[in-house]
C-alpha positions as a printed NumPy array, in Angstrom:
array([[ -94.162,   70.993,  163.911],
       [ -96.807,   73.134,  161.632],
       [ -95.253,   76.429,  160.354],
       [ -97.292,   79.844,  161.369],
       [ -95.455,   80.582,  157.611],
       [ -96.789,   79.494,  154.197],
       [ -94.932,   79.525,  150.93 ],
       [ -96.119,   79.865,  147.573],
       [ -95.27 ,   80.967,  144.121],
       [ -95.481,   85.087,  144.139],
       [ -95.428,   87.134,  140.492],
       [ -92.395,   88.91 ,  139.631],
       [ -93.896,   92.623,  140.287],
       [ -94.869,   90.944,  143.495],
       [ -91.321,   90.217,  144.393],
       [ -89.892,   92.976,  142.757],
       [ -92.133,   95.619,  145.457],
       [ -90.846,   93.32 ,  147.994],
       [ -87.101,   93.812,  147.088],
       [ -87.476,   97.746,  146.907],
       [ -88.834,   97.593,  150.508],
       [ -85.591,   95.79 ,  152.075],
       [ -82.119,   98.082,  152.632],
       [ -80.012,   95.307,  150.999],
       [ -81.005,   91.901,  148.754],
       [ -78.294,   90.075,  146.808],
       [ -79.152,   91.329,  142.787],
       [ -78.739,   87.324,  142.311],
       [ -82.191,   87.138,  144.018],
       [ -84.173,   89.795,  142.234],
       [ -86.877,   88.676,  139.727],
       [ -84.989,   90.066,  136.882],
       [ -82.015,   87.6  ,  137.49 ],
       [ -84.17 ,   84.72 ,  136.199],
       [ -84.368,   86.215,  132.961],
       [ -80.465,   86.371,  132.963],
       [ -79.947,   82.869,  133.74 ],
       [ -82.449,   81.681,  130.816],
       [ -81.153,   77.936,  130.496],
       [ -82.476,   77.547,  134.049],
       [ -86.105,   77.588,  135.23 ],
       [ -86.977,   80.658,  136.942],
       [ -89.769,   80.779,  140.105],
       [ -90.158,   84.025,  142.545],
       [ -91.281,   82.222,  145.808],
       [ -92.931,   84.545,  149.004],
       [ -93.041,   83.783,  152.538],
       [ -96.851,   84.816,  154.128],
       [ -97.851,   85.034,  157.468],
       [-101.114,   85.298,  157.372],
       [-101.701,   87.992,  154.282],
       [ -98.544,   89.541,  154.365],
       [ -95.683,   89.199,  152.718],
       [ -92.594,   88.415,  154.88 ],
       [ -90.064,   87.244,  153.053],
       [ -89.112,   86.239,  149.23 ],
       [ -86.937,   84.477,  147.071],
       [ -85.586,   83.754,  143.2  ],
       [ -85.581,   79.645,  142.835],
       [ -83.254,   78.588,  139.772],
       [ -84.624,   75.315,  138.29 ],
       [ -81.623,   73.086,  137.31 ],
       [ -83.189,   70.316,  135.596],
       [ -81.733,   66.583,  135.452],
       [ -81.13 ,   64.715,  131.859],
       [ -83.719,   62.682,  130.428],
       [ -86.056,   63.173,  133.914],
       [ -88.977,   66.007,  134.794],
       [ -86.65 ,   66.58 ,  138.683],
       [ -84.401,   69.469,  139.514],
       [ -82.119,   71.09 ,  141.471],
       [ -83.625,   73.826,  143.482],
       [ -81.254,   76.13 ,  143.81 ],
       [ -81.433,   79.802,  145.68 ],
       [ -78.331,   81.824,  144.995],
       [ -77.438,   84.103,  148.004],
       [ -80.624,   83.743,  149.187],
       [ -83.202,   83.302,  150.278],
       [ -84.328,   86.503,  152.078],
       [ -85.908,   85.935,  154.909],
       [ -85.009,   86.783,  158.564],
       [ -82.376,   84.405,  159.347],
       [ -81.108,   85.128,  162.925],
       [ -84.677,   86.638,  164.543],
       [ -86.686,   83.069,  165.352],
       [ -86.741,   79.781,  164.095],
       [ -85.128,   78.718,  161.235],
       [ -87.957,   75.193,  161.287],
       [ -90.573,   78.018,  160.406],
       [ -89.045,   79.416,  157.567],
       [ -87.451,   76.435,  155.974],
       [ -90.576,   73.013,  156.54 ],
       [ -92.451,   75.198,  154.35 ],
       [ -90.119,   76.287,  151.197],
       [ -89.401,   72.084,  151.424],
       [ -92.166,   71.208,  151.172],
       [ -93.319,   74.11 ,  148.235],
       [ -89.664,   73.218,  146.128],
       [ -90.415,   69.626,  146.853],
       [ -94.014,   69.942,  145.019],
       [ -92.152,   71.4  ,  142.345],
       [ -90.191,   68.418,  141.178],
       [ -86.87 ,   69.132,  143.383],
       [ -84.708,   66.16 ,  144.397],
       [ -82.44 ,   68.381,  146.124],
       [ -82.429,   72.152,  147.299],
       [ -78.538,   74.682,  147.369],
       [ -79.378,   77.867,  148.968],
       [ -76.343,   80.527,  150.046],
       [ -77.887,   82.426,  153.112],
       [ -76.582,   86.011,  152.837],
       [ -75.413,   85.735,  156.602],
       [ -71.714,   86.951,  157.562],
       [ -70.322,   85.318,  159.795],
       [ -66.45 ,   86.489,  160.164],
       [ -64.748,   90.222,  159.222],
       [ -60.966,   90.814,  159.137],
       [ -59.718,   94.41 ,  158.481],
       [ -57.645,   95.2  ,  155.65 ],
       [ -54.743,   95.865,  158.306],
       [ -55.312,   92.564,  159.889],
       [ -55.097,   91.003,  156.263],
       [ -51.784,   92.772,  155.086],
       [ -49.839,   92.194,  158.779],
       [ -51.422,   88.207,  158.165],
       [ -49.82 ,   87.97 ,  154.221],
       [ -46.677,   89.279,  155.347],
       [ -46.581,   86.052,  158.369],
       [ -44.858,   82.89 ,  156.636],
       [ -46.954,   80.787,  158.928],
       [ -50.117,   81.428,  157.951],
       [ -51.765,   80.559,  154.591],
       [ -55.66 ,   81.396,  154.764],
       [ -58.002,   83.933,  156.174],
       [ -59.172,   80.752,  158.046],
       [ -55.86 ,   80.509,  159.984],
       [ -55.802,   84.488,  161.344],
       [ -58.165,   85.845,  164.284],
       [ -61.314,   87.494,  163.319],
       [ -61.411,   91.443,  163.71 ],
       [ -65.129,   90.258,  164.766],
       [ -67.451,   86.927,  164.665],
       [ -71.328,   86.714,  164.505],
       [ -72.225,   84.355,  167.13 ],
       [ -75.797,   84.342,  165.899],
       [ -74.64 ,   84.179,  162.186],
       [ -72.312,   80.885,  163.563],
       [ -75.831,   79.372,  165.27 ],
       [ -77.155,   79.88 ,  161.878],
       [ -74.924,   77.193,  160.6  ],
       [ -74.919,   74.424,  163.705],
       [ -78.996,   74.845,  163.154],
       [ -79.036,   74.18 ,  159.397],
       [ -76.744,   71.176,  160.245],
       [ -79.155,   69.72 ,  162.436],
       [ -82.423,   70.463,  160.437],
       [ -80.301,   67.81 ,  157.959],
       [ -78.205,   70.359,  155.566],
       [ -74.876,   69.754,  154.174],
       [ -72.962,   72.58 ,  153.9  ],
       [ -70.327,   72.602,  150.433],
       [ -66.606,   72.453,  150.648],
       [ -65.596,   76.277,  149.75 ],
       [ -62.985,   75.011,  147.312],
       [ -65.157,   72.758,  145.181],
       [ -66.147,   73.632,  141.836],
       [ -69.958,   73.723,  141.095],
       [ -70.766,   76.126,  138.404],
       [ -73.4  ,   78.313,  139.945],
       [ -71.523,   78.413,  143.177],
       [ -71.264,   81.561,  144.944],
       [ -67.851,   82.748,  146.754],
       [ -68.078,   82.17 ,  150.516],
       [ -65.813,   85.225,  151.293],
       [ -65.745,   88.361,  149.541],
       [ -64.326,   91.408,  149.97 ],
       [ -66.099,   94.856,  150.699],
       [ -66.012,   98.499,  151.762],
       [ -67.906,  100.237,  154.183],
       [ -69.463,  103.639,  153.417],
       [ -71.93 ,  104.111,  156.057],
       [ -71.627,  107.528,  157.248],
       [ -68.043,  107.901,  155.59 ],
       [ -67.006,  110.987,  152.942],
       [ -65.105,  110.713,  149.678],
       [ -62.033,  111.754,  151.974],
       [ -62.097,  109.342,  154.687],
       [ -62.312,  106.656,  151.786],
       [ -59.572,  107.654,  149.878],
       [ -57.55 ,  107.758,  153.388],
       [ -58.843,  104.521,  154.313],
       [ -56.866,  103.038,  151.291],
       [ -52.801,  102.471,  151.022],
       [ -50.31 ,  104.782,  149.519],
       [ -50.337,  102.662,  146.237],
       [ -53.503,  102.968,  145.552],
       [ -54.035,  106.596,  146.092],
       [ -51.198,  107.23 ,  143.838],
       [ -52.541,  104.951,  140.809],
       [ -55.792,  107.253,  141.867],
       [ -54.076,  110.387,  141.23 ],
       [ -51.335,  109.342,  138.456],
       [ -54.313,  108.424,  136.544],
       [ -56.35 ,  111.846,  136.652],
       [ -52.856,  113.793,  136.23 ],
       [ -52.437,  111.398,  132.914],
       [ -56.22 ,  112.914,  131.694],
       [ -57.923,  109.245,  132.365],
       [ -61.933,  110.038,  131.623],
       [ -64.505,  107.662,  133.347],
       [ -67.585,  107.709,  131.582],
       [ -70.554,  105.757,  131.924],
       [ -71.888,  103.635,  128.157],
       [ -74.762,  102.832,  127.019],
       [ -76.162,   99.444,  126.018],
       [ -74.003,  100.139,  122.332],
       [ -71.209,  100.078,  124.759],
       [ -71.099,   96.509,  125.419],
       [ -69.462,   95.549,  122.389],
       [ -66.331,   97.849,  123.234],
       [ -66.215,   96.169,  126.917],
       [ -66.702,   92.706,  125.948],
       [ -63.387,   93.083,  123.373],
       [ -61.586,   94.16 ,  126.301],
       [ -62.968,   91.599,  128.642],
       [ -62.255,   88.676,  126.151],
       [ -58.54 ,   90.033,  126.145],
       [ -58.936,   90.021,  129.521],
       [ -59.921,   86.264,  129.888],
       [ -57.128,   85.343,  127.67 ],
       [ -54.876,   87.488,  129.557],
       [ -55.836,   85.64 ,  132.928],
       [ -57.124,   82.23 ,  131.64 ],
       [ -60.26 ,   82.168,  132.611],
       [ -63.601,   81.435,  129.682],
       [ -65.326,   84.66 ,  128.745],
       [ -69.242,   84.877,  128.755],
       [ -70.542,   85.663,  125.572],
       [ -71.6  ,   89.808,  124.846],
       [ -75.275,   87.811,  124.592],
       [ -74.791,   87.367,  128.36 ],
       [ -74.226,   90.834,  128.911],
       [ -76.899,   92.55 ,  126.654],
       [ -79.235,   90.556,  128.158],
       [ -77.85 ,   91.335,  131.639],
       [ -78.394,   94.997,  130.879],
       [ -81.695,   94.466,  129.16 ],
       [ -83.379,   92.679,  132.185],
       [ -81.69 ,   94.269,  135.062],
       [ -82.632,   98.001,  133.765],
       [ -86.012,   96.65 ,  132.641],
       [ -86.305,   96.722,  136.442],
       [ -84.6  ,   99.806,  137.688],
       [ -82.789,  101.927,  134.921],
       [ -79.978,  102.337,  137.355],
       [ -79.642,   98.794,  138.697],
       [ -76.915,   97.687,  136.209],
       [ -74.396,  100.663,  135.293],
       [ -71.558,  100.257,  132.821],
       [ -68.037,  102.485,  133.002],
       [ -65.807,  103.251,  130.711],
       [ -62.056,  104.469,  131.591],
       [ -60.288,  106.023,  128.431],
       [ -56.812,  107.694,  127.717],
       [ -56.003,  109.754,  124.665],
       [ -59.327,  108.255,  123.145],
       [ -58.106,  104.421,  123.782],
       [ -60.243,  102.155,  125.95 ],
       [ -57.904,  101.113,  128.477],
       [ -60.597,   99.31 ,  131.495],
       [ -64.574,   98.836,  131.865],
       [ -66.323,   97.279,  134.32 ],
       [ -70.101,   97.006,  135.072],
       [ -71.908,   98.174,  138.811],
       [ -74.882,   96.773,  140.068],
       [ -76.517,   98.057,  143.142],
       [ -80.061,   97.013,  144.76 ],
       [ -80.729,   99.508,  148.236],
       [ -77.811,  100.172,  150.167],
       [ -75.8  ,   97.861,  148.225],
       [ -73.363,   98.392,  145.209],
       [ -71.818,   95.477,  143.615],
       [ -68.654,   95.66 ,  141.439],
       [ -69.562,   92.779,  139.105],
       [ -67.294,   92.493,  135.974],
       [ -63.902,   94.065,  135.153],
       [ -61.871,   94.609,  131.907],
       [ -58.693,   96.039,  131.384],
       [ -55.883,   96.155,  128.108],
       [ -52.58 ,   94.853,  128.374],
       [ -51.731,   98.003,  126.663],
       [ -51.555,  101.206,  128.584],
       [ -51.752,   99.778,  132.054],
       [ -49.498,  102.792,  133.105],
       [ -52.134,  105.308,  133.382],
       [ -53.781,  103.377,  136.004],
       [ -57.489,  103.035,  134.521],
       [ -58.36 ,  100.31 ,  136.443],
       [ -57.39 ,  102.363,  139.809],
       [ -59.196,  105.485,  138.284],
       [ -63.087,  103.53 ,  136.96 ],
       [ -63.138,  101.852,  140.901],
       [ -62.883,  104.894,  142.641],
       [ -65.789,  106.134,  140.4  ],
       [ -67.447,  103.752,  140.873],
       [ -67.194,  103.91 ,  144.525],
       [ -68.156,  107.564,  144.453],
       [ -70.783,  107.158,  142.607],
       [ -72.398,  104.101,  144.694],
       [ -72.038,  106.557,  147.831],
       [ -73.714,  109.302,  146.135],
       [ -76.448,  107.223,  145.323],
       [ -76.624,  105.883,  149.251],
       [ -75.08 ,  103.021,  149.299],
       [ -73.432,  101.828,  152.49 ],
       [ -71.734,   98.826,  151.006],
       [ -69.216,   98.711,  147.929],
       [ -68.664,   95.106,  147.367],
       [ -65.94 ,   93.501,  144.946],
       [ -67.429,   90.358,  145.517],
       [ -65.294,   87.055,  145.415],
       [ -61.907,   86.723,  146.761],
       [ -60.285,   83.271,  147.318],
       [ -59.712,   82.005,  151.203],
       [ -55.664,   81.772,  150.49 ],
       [ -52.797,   84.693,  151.769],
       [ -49.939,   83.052,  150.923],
       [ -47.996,   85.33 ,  148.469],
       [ -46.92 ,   82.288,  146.276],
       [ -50.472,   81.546,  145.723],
       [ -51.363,   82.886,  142.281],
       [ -54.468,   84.024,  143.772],
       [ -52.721,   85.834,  146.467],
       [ -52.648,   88.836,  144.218],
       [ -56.37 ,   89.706,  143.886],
       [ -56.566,   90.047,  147.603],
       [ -53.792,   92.024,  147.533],
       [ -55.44 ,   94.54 ,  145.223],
       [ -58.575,   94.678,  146.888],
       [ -56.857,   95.189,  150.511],
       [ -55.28 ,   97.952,  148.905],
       [ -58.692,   99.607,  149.245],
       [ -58.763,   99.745,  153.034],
       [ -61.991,   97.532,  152.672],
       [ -62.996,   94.225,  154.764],
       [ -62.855,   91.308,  153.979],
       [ -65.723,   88.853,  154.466],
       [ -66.965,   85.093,  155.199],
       [ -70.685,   84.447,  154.674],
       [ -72.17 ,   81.041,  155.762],
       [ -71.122,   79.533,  152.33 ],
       [ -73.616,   77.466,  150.189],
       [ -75.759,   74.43 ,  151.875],
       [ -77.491,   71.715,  150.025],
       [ -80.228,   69.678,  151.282],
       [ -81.361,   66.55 ,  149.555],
       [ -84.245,   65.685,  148.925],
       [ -84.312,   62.389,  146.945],
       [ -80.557,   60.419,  148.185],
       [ -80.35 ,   58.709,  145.065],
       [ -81.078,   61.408,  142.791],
       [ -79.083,   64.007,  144.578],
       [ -75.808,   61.645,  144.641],
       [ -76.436,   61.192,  140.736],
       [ -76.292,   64.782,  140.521],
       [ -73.098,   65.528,  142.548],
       [ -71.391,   62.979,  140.505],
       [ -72.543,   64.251,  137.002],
       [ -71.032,   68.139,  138.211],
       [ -68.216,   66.302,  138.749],
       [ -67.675,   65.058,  135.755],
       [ -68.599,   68.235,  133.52 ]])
């Protein structure tokens, strides 16, 4: 079957107009991300019909040892309009345009949620010894068309990726978020459990200040962050990472990429870092000292944050990644935990789905991850 859609490479002020037109785009598939992720190639791709631009995407080249092929890869994207036609028409033609480009194999995450539980639903669910995942407990509501989604990528030949496995660039298949649509401050703050508005007031009683910082700022956050990864045992990114995060993302918008500050008595005690494209407001890094927790800074810099991603329209606050597990012996258990707290949602999207290209090439690939 011909497409009525053609694909071809688009330039990044090309992309980036496109992107300011649409209420909500992942900030992993603005131009400006390819910049960020410098060790891979970096393409902006558009979908025409006719003259006009209809859709758009960031491609991340990941290329093989010793050969001129790559991984196509398309995190939380692309954007196109997944549940209004036929997915044939949008997908035969980025193939065949990746394929062109040297790609033995293409991992795209379509930003498509399928599944929503309510923080209620979440906290009665952790509290039941018999279950042990989100997967296990009743949906507060399903996407049938966002479920089709998946059945029709499986039969156009896509493999979807086992949630729990470990490739680097993955993105998490459920996350956790708060609506703001047409809420106040107030209705917020009541949304969330007793905990959490008390860690929200101790905090401001204690004289917590929430700042933003500037780009000179990043070298007090990253201390706190590597303490941080020590703290929780996972490998810091390097302040390089973040500099040129800030450097790229606000070369685009000067308030795409925001960076907070939470002090007491002059001490840094938590910092985190806000991105928002549109309507949507991601909470994207977090830092906090093992000294001080008491005054609550980490309770206090979220709830500016949120604010602030309200008053500048957002109608999604999204603390991204939260493991599938709700059993309270998990060690993981606990970050859904805190983020329930926050009378949010949480989330499943369709998850990432690979589709290869070249068998042999593709399988060489998988196995190489693997061993990294």
């Amino acid at each position: 079957m011909t497409s009525s859609l053609r694909v071809r490479s688009i330039s990044a002020p090309e992309h980036l107009e496109f992107v300011r037109g649409r209420p909500s785009v992942s900030f992993l598939q603005t131009p400006a991300w390819a910049t960020v992720k410098n060790e891979w190639r970096g393409e902006s791709i558009g979908w025409f019909r006719g003259d006009v631009l209809v859709g758009a995407a960031l491609v991340l080249y990941r290329k093989l040892p010793k050969l001129e092929r790559f991984l196509a890869y398309l995190p939380e994207g692309p954007d196109i309009d997944w549940v209004g036609g036929d997915l044939t028409d949008w997908l035969t033609p980025m193939t065949a345009h990746l394929k062109s480009q040297g790609a033995f194999g293409i991992r795209m995450g379509p930003p498509v949620v399928t599944r929503r539980w309510n923080a209620s639903t979440i906290k009665a669910a952790i509290a039941d010894p018999v279950l042990t995942t989100l997967s296990d407990v009743p949906a507060d509501a399903s996407d049938d068309a966002a479920i089709a989604v998946g059945k029709e990528l499986k039969q156009l030949g896509w493999k979807e990726l086992d949630a729990s496995g470990g490739f680097t660039a993955g993105q998490p298949k459920f996350n956790f978020q708060i609506p703001l649509a047409d809420r106040s401050e107030d209705d917020v703050l009541a949304g969330m459990n007793q905990l959490w508005r008390r860690n929200i007031k101790k905090a401001a009683k204690l004289g917590v200040e929430v700042t933003t910082g500037s780009r000179a700022d990043l070298a007090a956050f990253h201390e706190i962050y590597a303490e941080t990864a020590q703290r929780d045992h996972f490998t810091p990114r390097p302040l390089s990472y973040f500099e040129r995060m800030w450097d790229a993302l606000g070369a685009e918008e000067p308030d795409r990429l925001v960076l907070y500050l939470a002090h007491h008595e002059g001490d840094l005690v938590a910092s985190t870092t806000m991105v928002r494209v549109g309507q949507h407001a991601w909470y994207s890094y977090g830092a906090s000292t093992t000294a001080k927790r008491e005054v609550r800074g980490s309770n206090a810099i979220q709830w500016q944050m949120i604010r602030d991603a309200m008053a500048a329209g957002a109608t999604i606050y999204d603390m991204r990644g939260i493991t599938e597990t709700i059993d309270p012996d998990d060690s993981h258990a606990g970050l859904i935990q805190f983020k329930v707290g926050t009378g949010g949602e949480a989330v499943e999207y369709l998850g990432e789905w690979d589709l290869p290209l070249n068998r042999a090439l593709y399988l060489g690939f998988v196995q190489y991850m693997k061993r990294r």
